[in-house]
N, C-alpha and C positions, 0 to 999 in steps of 0.2 A: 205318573206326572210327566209333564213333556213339556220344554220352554216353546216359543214359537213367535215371530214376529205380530204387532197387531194388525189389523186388515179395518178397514174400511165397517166393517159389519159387526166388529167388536167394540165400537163407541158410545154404544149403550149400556153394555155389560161394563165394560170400562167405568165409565160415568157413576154409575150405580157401586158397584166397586168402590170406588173413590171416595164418596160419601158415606158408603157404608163403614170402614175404614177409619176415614177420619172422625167421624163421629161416633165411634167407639170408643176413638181415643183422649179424644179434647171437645166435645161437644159441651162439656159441663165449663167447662171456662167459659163460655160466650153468651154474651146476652143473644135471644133468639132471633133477634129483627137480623144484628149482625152474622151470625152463624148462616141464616136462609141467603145473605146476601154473599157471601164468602162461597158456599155451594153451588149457589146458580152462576159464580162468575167464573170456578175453577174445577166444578165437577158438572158440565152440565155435556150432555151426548152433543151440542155445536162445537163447544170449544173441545171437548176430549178429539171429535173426528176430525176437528183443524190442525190440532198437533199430531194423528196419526198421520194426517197429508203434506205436513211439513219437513222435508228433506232436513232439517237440521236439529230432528228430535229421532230417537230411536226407543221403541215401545218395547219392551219382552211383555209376553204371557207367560204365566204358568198355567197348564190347564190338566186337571185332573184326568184320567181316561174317560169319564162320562163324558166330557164335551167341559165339565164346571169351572170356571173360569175360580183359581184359587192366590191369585196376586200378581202383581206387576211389578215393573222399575221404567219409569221416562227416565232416561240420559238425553240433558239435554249437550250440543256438542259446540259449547259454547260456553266462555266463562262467567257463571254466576257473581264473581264478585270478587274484578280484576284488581280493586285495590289490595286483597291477599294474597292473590298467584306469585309462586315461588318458582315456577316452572312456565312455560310456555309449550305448545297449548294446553288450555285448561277444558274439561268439560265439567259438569254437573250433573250429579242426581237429584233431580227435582223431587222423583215421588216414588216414594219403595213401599207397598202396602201390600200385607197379606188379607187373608180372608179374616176377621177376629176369631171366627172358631178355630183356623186352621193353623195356629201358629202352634210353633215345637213339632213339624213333621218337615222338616228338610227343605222348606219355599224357598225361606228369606236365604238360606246358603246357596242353592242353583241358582238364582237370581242373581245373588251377589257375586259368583263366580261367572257367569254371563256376563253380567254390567263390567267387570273388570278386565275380560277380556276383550268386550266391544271398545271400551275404550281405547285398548293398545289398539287396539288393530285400528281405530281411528287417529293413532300418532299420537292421544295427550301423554302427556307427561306430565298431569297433576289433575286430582276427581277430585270434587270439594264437591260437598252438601251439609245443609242444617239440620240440626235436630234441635229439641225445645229443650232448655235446661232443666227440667224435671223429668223428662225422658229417660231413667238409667238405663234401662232395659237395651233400650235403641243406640246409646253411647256404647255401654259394652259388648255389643254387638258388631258394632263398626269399627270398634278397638279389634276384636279379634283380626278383620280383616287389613290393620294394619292404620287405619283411620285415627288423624288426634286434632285433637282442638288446637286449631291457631287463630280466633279469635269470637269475640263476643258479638251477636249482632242481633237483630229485631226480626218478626215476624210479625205484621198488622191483618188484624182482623175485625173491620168495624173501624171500633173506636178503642179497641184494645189492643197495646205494643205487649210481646211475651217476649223475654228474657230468650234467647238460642243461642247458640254455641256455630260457629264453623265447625265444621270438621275437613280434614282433606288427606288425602295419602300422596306422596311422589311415586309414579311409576315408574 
């Protein structure tokens, strides 16, 4: 496996990715009108390739040696949700997804050692991201890497608010 900036050519695989991902994960909470409309507005290859083109998002791949594209992390480099920043500058993990088959082989740690170094080297001094409150798996995951909850906040999909957690580390 080998981490690797996204390109222009990877928006589709991204996209697809993204979808596939999340709806392994939380497809079952969402009524389907809502869920198709959540997908085509944040997993779709226009918007995936407008944030690859976006100077104030930073993409990693993981990609297997086939070519297999096996997860990602958006850092976005910009604070998600300045009313919690304890530090200045803040960035965001928007979206950390592995493959659903491929988890427990080593993604989400390269990844997450990547994401935390891009951020130093972009100056923050504090990464916040959400995760859903029934997520443990994802909580104690981000614990490891030093991540805690400092506070409670919503995630809309449709017509449905989910219960999430902040999470944030100081660098």
């Amino acid at each position: 496996m080998k981490l690797r900036s996204a390109t222009p050519a990877d928006a589709a695989a991204l996209a697809r990715l993204g979808r596939d991902a999340f709806c392994a994960s939380f497809a079952h909470l969402y009524r389907e009108e809502d869920l198709q409309a959540f997908l085509a507005a944040t997993h779709s290859p226009e918007k995936v390739a407008a944030e690859i083109a976006d100077p104030a998002m930073a993409i990693v791949l993981a990609v297997a040696d086939d070519g297999a594209l096996l997860g990602y992390c958006k850092l976005v480099l910009a604070c998600g949700w300045p009313e919690h920043a304890r530090a200045q500058p803040v960035v965001e993990i928007k979206q950390f997804y592995t493959q659903p088959h491929a988890t427990g082989r080593g993604i989400g740690a390269a990844l997450m050692d990547w994401t935390l170094a891009e951020a130093q080297r972009q100056g923050a001094k504090e990464i916040q991201l959400s995760v859903w409150s029934e997520n443990h798996g994802g909580q104690r995951f981000y614990a490891r890497y030093g991540f805690s909850k400092i506070a409670d906040i919503h995630f809309i999909v449709g017509q449905q608010r989910d219960e999430e957690f902040l999470f944030a580390k100081l660098l």
